[in-house]
N, CA and C atoms as a LAMMPS dump frame, in Angstrom:
ITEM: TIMESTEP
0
ITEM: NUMBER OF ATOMS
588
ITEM: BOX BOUNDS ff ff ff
-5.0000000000000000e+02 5.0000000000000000e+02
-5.0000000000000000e+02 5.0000000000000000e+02
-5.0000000000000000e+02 5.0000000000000000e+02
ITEM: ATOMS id mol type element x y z
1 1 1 N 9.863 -28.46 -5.273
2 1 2 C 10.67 -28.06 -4.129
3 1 3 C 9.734 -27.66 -2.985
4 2 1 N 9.831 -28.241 -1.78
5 2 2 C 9.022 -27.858 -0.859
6 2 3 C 9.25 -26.309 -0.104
7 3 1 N 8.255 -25.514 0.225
8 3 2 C 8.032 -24.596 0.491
9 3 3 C 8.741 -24.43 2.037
10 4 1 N 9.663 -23.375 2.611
11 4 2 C 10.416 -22.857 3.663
12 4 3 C 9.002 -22.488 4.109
13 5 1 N 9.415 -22.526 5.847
14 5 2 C 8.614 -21.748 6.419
15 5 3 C 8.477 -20.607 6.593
16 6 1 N 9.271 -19.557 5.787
17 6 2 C 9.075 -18.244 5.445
18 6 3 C 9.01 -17.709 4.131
19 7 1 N 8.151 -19.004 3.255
20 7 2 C 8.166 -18.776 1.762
21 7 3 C 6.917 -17.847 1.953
22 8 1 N 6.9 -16.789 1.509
23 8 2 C 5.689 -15.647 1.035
24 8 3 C 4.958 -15.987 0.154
25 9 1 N 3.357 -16.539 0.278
26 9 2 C 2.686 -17.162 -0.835
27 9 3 C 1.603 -16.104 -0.909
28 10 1 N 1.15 -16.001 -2.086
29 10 2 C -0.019 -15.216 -2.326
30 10 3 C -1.45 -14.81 -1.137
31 11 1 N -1.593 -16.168 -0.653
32 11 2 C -2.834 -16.365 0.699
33 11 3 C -1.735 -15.944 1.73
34 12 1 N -0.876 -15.908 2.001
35 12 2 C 0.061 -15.217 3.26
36 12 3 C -0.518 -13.775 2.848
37 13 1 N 0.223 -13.23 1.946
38 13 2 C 0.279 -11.949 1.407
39 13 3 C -1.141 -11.369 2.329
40 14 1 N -1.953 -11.923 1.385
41 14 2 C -3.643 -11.403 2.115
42 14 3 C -3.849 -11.515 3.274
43 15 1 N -3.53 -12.908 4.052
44 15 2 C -4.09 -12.704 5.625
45 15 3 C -2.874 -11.689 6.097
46 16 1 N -2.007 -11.341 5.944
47 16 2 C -1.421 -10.275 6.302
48 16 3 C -1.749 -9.115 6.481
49 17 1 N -2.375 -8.472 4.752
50 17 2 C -3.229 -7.806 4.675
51 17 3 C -4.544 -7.507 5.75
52 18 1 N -4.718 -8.419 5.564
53 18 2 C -6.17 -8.409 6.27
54 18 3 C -5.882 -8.496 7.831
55 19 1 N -4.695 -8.536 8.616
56 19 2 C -4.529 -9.033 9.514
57 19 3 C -4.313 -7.048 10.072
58 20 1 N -3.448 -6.704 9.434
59 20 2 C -3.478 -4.83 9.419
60 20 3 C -4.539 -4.465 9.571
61 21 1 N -5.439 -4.993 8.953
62 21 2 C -6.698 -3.733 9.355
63 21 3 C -7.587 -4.838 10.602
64 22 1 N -7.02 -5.435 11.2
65 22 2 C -7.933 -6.329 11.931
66 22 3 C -9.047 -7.46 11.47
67 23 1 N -9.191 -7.781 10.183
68 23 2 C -10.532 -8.283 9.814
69 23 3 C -10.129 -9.171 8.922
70 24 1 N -10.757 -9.974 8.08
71 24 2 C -10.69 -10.919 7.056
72 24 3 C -11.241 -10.768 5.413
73 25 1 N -10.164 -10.89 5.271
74 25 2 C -10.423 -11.303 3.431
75 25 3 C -10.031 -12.732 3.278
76 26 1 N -10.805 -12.685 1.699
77 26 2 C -10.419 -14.262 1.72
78 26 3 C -10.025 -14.018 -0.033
79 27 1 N -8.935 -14.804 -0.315
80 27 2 C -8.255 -14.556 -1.799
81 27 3 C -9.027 -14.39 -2.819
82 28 1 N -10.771 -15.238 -2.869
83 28 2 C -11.514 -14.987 -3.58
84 28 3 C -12.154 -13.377 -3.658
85 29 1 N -11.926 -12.645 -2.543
86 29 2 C -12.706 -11.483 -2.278
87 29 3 C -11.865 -10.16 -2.931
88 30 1 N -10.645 -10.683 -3.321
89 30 2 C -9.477 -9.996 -3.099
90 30 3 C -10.199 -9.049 -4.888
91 31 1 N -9.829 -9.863 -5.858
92 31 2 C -10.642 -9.262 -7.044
93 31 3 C -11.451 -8.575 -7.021
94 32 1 N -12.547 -9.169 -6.199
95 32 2 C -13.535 -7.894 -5.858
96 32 3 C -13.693 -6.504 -5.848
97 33 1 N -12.402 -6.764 -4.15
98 33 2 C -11.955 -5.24 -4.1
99 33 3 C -11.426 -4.519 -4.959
100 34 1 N -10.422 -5.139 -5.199
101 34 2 C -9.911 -4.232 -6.458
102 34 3 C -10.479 -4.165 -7.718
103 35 1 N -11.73 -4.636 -8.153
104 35 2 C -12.271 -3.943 -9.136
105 35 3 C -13.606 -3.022 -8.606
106 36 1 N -13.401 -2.73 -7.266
107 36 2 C -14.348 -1.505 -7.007
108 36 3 C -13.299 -0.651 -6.651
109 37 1 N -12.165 -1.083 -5.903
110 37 2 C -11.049 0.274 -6.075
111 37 3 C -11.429 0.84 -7.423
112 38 1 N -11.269 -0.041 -8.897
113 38 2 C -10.785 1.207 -9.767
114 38 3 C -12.364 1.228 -10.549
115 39 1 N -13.285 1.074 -9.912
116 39 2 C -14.469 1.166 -10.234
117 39 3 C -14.81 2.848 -9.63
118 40 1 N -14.57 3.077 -7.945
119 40 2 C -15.016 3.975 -7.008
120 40 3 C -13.497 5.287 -8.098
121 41 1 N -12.429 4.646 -8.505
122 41 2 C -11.721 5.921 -9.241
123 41 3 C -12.133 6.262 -9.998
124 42 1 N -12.019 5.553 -10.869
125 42 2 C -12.852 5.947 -12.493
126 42 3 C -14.266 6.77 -12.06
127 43 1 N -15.156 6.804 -10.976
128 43 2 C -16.259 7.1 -10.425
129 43 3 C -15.78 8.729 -9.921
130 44 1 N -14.558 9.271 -9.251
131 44 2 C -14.456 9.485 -8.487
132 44 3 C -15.454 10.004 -7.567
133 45 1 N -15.372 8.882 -7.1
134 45 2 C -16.562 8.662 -5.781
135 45 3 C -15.583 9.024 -4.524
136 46 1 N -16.215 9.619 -3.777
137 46 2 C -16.096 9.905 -2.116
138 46 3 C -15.702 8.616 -1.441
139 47 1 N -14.698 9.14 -0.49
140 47 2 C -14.382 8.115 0.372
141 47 3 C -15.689 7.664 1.148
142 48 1 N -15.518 6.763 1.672
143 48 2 C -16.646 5.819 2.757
144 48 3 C -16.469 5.743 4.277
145 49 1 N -14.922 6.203 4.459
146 49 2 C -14.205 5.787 5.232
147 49 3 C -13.78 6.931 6.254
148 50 1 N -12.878 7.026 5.259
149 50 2 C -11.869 8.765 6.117
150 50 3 C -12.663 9.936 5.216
151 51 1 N -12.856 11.273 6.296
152 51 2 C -13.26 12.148 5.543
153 51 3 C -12.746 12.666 4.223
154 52 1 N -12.857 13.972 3.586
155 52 2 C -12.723 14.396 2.601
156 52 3 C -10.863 15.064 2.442
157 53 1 N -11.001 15.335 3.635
158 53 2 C -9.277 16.609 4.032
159 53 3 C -8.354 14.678 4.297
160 54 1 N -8.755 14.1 5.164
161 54 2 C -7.951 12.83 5.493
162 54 3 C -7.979 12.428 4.19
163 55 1 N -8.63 11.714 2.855
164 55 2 C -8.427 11.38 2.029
165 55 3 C -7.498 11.882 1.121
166 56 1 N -7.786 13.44 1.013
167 56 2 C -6.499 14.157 0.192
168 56 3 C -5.315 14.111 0.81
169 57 1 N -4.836 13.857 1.602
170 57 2 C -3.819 13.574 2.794
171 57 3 C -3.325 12.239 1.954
172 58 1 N -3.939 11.397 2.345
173 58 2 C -3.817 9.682 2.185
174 58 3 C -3.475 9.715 0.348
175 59 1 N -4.522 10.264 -0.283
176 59 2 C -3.748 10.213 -1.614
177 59 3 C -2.361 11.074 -1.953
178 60 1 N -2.399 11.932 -1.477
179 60 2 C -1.274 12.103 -1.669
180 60 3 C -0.061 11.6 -1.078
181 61 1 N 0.443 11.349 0.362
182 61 2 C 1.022 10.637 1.05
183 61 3 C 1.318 9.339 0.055
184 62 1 N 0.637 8.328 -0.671
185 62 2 C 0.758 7.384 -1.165
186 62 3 C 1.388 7.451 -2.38
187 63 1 N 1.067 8.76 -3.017
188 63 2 C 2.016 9.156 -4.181
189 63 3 C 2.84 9.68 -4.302
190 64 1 N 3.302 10.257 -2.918
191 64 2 C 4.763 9.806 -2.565
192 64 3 C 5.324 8.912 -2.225
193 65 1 N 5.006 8.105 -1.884
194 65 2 C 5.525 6.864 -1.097
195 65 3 C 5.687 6.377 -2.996
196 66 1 N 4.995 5.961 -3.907
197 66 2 C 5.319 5.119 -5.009
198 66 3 C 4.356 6.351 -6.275
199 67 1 N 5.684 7.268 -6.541
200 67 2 C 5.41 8.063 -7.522
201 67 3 C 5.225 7.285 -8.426
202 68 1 N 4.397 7.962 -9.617
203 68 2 C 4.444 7.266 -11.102
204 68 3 C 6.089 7.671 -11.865
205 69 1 N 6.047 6.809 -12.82
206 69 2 C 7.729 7.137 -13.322
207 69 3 C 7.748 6.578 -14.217
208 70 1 N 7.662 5.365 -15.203
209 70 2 C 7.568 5.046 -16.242
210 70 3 C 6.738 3.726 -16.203
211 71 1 N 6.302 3.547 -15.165
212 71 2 C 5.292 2.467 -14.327
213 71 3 C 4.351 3.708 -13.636
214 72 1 N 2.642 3.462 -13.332
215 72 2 C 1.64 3.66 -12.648
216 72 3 C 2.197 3.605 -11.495
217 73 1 N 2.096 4.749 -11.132
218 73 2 C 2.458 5.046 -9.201
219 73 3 C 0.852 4.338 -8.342
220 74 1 N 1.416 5.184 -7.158
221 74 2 C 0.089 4.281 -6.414
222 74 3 C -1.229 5.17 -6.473
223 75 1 N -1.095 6.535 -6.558
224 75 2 C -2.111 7.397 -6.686
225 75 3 C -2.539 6.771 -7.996
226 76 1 N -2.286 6.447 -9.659
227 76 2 C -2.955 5.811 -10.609
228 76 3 C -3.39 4.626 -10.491
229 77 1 N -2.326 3.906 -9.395
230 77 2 C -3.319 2.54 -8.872
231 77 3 C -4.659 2.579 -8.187
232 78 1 N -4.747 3.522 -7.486
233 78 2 C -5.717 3.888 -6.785
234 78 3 C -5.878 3.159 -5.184
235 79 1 N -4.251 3.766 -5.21
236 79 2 C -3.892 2.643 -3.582
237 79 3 C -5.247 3.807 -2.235
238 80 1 N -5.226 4.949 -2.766
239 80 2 C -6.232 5.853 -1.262
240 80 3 C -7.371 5.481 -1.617
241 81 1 N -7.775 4.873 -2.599
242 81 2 C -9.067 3.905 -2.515
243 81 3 C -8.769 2.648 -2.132
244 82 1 N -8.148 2.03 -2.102
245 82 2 C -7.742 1.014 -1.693
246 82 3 C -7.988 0.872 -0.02
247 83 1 N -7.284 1.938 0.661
248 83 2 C -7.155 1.995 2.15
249 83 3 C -8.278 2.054 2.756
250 84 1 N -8.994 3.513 1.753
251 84 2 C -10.5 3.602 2.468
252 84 3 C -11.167 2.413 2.535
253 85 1 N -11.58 1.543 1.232
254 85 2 C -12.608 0.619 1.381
255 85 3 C -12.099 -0.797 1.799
256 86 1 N -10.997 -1.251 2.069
257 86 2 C -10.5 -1.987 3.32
258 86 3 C -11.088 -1.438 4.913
259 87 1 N -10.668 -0.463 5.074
260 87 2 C -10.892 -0.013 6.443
261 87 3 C -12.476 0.174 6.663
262 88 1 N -13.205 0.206 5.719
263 88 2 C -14.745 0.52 5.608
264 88 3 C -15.266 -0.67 5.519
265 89 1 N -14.953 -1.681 4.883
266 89 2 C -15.659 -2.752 4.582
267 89 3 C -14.617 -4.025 5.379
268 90 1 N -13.524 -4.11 6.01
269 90 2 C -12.835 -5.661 6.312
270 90 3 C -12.234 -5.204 7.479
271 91 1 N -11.819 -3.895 8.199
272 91 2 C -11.373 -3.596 9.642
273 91 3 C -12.514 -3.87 10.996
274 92 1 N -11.533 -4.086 11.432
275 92 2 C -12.084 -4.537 13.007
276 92 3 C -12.722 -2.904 13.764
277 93 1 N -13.541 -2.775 14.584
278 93 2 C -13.621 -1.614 14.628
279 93 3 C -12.682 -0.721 15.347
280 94 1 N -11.84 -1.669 16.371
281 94 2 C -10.35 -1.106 17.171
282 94 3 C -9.482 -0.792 16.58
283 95 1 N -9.249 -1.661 15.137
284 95 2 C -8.226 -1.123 13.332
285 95 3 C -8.798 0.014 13.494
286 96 1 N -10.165 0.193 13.115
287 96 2 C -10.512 1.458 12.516
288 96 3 C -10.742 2.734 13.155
289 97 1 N -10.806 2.406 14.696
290 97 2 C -10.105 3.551 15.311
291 97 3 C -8.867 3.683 15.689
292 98 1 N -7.867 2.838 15.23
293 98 2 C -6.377 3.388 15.137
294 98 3 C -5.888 3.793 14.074
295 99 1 N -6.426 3.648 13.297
296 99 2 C -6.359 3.928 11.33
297 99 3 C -6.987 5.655 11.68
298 100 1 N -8.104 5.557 12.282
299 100 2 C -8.503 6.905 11.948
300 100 3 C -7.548 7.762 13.148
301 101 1 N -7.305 7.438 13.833
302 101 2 C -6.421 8.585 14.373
303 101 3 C -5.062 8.748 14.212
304 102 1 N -4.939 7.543 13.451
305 102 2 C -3.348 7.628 13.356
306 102 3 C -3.309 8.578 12.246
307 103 1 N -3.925 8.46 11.18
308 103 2 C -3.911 9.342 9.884
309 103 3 C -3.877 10.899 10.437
310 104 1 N -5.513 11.091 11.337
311 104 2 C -4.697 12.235 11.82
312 104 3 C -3.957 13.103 12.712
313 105 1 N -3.087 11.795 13.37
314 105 2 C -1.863 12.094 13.957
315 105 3 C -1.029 12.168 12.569
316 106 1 N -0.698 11.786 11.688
317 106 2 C -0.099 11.788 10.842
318 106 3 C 0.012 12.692 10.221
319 107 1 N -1.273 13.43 9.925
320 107 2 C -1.416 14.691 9.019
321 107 3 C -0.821 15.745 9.976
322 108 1 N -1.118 15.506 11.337
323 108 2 C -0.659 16.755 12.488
324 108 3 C 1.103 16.66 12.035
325 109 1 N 2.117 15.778 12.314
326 109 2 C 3.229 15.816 12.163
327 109 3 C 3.639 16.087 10.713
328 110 1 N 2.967 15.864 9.634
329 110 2 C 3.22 16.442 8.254
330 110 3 C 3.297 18.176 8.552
331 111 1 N 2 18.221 9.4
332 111 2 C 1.869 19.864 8.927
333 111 3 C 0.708 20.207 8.532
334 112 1 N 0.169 21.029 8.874
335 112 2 C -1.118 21.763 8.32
336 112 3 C -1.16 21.985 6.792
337 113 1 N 0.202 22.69 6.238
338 113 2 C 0.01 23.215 5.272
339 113 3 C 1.03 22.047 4.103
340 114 1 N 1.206 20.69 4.814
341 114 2 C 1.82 19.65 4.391
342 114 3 C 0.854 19.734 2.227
343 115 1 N -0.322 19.41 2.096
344 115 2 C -0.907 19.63 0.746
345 115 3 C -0.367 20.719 -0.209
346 116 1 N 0.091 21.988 0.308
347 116 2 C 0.404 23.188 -0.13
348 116 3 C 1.683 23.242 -0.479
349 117 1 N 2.77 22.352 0.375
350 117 2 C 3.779 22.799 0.22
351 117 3 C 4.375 22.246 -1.313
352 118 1 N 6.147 22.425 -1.49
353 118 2 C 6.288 22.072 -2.719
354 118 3 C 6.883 20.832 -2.519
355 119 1 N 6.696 19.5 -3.931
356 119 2 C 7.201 18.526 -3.743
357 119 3 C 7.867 18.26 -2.871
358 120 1 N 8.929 18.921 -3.201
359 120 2 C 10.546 18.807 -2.147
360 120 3 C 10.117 18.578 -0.877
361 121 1 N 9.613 19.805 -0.128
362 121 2 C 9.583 19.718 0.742
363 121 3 C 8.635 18.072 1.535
364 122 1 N 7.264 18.136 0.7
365 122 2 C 6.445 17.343 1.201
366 122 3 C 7.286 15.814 1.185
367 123 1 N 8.358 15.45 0.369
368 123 2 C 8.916 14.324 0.19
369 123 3 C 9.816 13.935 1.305
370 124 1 N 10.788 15.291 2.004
371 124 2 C 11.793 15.597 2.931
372 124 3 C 10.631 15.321 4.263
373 125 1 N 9.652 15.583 4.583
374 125 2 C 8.838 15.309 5.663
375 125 3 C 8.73 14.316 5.763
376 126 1 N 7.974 13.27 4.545
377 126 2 C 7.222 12.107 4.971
378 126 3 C 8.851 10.92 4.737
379 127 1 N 9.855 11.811 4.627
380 127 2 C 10.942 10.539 4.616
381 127 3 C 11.678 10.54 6.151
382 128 1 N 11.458 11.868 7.048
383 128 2 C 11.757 12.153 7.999
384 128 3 C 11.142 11.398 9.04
385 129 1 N 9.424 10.899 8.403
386 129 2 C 8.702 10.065 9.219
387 129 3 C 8.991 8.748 9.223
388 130 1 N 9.068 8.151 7.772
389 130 2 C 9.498 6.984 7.733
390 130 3 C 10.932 6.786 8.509
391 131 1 N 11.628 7.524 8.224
392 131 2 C 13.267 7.068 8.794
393 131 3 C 12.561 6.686 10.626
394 132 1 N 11.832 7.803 11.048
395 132 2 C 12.188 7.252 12.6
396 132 3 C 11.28 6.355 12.568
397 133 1 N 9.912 6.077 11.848
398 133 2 C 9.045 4.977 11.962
399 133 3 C 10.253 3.921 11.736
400 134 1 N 10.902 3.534 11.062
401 134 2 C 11.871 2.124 11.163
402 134 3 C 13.022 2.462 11.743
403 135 1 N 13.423 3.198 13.104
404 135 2 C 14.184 3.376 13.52
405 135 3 C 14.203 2.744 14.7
406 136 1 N 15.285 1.994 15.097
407 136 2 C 15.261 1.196 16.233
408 136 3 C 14.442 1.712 17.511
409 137 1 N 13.716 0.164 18.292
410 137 2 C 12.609 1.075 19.156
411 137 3 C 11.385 1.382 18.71
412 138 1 N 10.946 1.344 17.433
413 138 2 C 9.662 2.209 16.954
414 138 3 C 8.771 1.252 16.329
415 139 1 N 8.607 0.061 16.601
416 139 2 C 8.042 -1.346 15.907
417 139 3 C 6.768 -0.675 16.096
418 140 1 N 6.321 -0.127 17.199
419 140 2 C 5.177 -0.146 16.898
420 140 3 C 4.03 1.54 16.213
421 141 1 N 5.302 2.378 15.719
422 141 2 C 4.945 3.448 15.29
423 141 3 C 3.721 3.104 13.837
424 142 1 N 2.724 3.972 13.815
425 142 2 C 1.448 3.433 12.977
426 142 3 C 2.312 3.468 11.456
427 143 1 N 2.943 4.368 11.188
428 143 2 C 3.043 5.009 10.137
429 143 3 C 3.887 3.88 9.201
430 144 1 N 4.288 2.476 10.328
431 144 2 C 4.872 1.104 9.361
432 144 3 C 3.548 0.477 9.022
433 145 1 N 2.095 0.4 9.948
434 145 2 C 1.485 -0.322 9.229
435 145 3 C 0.726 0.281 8.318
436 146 1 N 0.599 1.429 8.207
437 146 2 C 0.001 2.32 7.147
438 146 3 C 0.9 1.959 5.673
439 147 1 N 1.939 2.069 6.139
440 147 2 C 3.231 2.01 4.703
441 147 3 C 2.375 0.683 3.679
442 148 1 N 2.898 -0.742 5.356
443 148 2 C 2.365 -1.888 4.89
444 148 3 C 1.538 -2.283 3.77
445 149 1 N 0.189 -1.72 4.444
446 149 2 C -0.719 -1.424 3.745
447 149 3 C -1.178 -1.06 2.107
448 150 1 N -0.458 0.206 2.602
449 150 2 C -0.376 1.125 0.709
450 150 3 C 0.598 0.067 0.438
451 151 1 N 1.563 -0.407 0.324
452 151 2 C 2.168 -1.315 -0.431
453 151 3 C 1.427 -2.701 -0.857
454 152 1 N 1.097 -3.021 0.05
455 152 2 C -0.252 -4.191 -0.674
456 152 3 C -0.869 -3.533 -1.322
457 153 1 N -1.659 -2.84 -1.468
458 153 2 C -2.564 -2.162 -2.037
459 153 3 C -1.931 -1.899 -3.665
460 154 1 N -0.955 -1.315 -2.98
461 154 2 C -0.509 -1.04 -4.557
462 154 3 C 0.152 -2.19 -5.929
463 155 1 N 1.126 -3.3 -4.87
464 155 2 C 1.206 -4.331 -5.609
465 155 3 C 0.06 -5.478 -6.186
466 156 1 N -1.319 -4.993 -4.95
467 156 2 C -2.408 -6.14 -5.516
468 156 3 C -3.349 -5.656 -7.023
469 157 1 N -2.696 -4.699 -7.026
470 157 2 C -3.49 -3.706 -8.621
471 157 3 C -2.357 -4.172 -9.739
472 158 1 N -3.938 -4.066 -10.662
473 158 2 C -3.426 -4.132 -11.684
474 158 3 C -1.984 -3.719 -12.319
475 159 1 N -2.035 -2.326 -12.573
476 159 2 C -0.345 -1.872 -12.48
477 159 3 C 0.905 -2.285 -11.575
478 160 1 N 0.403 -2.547 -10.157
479 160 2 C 1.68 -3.084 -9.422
480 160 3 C 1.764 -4.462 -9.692
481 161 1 N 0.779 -5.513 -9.842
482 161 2 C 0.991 -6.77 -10.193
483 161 3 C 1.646 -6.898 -11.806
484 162 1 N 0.747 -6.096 -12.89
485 162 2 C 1.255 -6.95 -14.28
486 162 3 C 2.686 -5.386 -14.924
487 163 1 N 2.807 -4.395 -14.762
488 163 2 C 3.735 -3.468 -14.746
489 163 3 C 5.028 -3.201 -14.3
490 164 1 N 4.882 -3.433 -12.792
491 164 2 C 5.792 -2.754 -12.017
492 164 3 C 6.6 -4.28 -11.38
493 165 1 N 5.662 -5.378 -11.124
494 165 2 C 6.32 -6.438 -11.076
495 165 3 C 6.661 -6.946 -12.2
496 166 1 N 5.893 -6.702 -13.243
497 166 2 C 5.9 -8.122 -14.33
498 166 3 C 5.159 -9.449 -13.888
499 167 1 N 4.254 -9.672 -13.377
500 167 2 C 3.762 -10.747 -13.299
501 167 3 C 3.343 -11.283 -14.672
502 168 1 N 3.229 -12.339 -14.717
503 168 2 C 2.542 -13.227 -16.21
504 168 3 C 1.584 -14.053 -15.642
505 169 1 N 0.261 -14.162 -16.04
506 169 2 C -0.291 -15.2 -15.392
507 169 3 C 0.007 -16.408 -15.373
508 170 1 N 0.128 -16.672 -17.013
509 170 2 C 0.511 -17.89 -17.525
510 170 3 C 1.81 -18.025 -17.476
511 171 1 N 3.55 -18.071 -17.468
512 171 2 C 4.439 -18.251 -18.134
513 171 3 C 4.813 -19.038 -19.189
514 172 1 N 5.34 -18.896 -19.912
515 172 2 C 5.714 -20.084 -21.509
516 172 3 C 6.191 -20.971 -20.976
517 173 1 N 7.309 -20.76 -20.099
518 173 2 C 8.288 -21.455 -19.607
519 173 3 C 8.759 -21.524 -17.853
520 174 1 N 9.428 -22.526 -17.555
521 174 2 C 9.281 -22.488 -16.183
522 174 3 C 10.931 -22.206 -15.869
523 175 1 N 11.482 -21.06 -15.225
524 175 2 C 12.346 -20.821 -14.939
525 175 3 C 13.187 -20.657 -13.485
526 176 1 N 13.332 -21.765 -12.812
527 176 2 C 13.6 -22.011 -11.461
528 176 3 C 14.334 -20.654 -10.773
529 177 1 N 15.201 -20.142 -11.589
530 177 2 C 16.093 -19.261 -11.303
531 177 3 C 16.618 -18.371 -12.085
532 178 1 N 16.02 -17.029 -12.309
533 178 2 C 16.221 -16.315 -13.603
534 178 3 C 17.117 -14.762 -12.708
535 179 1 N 18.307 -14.543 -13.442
536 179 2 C 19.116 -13.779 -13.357
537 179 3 C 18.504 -12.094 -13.118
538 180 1 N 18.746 -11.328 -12.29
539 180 2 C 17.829 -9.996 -12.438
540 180 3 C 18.104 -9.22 -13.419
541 181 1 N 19.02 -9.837 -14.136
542 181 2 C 18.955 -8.565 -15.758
543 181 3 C 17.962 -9.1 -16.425
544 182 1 N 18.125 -10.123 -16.609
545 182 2 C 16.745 -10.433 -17.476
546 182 3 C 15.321 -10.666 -16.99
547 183 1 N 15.142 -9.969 -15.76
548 183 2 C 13.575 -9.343 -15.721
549 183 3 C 13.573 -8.089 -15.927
550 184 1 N 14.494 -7.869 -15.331
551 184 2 C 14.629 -5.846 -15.058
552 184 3 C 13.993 -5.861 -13.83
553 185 1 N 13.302 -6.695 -13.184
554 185 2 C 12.59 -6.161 -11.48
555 185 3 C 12.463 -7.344 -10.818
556 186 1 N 12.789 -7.243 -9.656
557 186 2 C 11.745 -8.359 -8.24
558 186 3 C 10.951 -8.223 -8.273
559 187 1 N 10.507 -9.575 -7.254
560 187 2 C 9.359 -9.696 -6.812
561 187 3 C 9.361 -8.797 -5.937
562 188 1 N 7.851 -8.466 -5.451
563 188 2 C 8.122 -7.609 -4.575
564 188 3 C 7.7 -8.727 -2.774
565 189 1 N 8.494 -8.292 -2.172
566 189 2 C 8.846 -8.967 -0.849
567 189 3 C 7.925 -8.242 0.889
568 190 1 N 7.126 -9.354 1.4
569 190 2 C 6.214 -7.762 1.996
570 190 3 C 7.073 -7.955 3.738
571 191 1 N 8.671 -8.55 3.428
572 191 2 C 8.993 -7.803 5.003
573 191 3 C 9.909 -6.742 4.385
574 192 1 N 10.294 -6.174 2.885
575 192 2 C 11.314 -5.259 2.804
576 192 3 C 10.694 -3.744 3.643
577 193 1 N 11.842 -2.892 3.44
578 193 2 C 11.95 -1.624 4.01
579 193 3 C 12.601 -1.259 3.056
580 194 1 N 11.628 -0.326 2.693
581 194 2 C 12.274 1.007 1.815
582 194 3 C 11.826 2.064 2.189
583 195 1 N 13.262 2.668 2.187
584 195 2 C 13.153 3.924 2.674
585 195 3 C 12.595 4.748 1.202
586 196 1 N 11.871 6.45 1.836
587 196 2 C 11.386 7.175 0.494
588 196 3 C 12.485 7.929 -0.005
């Protein structure tokens, strides 16, 4: 079946990716990264990127955005490694000064004491952000391409690809059209909006 011109293919996915932070990956490179993402976790090694206070920000922010739950959230994916060493190693340097200030514009509207507070609250903030970030008018608020982002990040890992999607590398069988009870999940789609 020939491919729509808005079929989402794996090499879309990435120059997309890569198109967020200003710079280029190439599908071969893509492995790479992500086995120094969970190389630099398992390490826990220092960001490269955003300081030490912005990083605890960014990891946490991301583990809200895709708590763990009976699937690896994005903080076990190691999506705030993910962001840093994109933006350190494949951003443009105009990405990477809108990345770095947007974060901490971001942390300013969370709140100072946004790390401290309790779940609840920290969840009720960053959904307060998202709602007006996709609120009519706001295309170009940072805090959609940040989302963007951690969502690649998190589906290109291990856990979001073979877990949380179900990917198979191989399949047994070729199934043109399979009913959503019998996966239990989508694909995951990179123009959706979800709200937190």
């Amino acid at each position: 079946m020939p491919r729509t011109k808005n079929t989402l293919t794996r090499r879309n996915a990435i120059m997309g990716a890569a198109s967020l932070v200003g710079g280029t990956i190439a599908a071969t490179q893509l492995p790479t990264l992500m086995s120094r993402v969970a190389y630099a976790q398992d390490a826990g090694a220092p960001p490269v990127f955003f300081d030490q206070d912005q990083f605890a920000l960014i990891e946490r922010i991301v583990d809200v955005m895709i708590p763990g739950t009976e699937t690896p959230g994005a903080r076990a994916a190691g999506v705030h490694y993910f962001i840093d060493l994109m933006l350190d190693e494949w951003a443009a340097p105009a990405r990477q000064s809108r990345f770095g200030e947007g974060v901490r514009a971001l942390g300013e509207r969370l709140g100072d004491d946004y790390l401290d507070s309790a779940a609840n609250e920290q969840i009720n903030r960053l959904r307060s952000i998202d709602e007006a970030a996709f609120s009519d008018g706001a295309e170009h608020d940072f805090f959609r391409e940040f989302k963007r982002l951690a969502l690649f990040g998190y589906y290109s890992s291990e856990p979001g690809a073979t877990i949380e999607l179900q990917y198979e590398l191989l399949t047994p069988e070729y199934k043109a059209c399979a009913p959503i009870e019998d996966i239990g999940r989508a694909w995951f789609w990179s123009n959706f909006r979800h709200g937190l």
